[in-house]
C-alpha positions as CSV (number, residue, x, y, z in Angstrom):
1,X,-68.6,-41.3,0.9
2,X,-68.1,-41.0,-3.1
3,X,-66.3,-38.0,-3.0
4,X,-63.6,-35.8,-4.1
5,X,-61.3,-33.5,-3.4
6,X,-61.5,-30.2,-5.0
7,X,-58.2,-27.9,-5.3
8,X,-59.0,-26.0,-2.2
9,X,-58.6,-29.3,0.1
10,X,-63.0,-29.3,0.3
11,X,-64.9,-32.7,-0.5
12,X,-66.9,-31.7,-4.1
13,X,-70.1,-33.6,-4.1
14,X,-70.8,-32.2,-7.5
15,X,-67.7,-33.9,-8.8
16,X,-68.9,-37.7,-7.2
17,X,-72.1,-36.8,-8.7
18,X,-70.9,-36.2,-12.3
19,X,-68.7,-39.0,-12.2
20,X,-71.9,-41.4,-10.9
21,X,-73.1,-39.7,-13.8
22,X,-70.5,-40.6,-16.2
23,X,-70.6,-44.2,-15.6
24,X,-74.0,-44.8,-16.2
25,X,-73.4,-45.1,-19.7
26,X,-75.7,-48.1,-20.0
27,X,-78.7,-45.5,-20.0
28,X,-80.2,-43.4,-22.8
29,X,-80.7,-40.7,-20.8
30,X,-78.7,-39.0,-17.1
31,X,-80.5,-39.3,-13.6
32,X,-80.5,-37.0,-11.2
33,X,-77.9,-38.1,-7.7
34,X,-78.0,-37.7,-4.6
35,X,-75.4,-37.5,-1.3
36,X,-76.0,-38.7,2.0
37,X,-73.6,-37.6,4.4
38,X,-73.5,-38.9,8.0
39,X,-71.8,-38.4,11.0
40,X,-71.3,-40.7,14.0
41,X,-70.0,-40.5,17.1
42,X,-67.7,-43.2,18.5
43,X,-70.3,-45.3,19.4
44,X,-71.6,-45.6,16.0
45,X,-74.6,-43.1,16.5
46,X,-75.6,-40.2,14.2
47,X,-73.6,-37.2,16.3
48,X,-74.3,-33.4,14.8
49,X,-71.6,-31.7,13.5
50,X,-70.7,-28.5,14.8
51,X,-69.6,-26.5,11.9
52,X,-73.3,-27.4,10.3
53,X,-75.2,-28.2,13.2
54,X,-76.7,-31.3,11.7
55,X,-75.8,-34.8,12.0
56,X,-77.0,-35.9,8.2
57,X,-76.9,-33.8,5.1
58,X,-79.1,-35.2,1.7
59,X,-78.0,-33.2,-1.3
60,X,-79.7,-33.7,-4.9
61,X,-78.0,-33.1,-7.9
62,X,-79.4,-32.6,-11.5
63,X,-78.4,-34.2,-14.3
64,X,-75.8,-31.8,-15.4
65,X,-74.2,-32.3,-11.8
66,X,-75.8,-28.9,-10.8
67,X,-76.6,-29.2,-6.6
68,X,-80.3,-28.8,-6.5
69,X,-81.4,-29.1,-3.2
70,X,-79.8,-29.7,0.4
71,X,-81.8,-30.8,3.3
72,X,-80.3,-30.9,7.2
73,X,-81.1,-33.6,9.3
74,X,-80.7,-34.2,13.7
75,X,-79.4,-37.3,15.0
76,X,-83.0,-38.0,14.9
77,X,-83.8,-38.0,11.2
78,X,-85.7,-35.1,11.4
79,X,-85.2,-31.7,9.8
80,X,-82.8,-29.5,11.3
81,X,-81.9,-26.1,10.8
82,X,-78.5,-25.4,9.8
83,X,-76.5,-23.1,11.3
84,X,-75.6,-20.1,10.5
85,X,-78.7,-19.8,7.8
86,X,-81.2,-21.3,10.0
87,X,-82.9,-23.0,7.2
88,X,-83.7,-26.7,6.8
89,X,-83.6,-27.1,3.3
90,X,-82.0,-25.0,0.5
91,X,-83.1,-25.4,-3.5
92,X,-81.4,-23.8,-6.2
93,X,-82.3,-22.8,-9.7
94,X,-80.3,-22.7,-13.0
95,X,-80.9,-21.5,-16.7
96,X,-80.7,-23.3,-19.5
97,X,-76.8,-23.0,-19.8
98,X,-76.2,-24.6,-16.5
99,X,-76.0,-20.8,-14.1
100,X,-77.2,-20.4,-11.0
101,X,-79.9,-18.0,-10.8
102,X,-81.8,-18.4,-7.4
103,X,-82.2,-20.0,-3.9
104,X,-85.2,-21.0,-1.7
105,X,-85.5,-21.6,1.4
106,X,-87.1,-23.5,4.1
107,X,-87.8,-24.3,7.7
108,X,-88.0,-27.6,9.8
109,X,-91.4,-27.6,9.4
110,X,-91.0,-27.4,5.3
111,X,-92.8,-24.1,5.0
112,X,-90.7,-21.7,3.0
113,X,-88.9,-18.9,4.6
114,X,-88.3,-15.8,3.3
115,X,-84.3,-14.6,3.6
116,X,-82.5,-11.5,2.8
117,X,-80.2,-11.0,-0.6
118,X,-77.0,-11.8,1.5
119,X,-78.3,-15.4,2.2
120,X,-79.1,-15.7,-1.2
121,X,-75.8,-15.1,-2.3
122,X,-74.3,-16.6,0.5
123,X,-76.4,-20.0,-0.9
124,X,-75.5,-19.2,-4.1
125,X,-72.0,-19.1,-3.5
126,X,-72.4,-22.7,-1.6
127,X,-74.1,-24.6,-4.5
């Protein structure tokens, strides 16, 4: 995985995906990036992690590096809920000068679901 490791000893996506982004300097303009992490058991299956409670994680980042969407995936390919939010998929929102100003969520079965201002923040906090 294309990733790096922040001061706090945590992978930072958003760092692989602004370096992925620094190196295409053949194009006028950035792209957007995304992350697929997967874990696998010792027989070389997907295997679900337990802190998350899925077994792949897809995130999308914009061209600024900004995390714009994560999705949870079973060892099945399907969506998942994560735990702890019990959501499938998380989008954020920024403003023009790059801040985050909101979080949506949704189920397994892509519908959106409606959360309370602490898993908002909570999301917030992730991106």
């Amino acid at each position: 995985m294309n990733s790096q490791i922040s001061a706090k000893g945590r992978r930072s996506a958003r760092g692989a995906a602004r370096a992925a982004t620094a190196q295409d300097s053949s194009s006028a303009s950035s792209r957007p990036v995304e992350v697929l992490e997967t874990y696998f058991g010792a027989d070389g299956r997907p295997v679900k992690r337990k802190s998350i409670g899925a077994a792949r994680v897809a995130r999308r980042y914009d061209e600024r590096g900004n995390k714009v969407e994560e999705a949870y995936f079973g060892a099945d390919g399907k969506p998942t809920l994560r735990k702890g939010l019990r959501v499938a998929r998380i989008a954020w929102r920024y403003d023009d000068r790059g801040r985050q100003i909101d979080a949506f969520f949704f189920g397994a079965d892509g519908e959106p679901i409606h959360k309370g201002a602490a898993a908002r923040e909570r999301a917030l906090e992730d991106a």
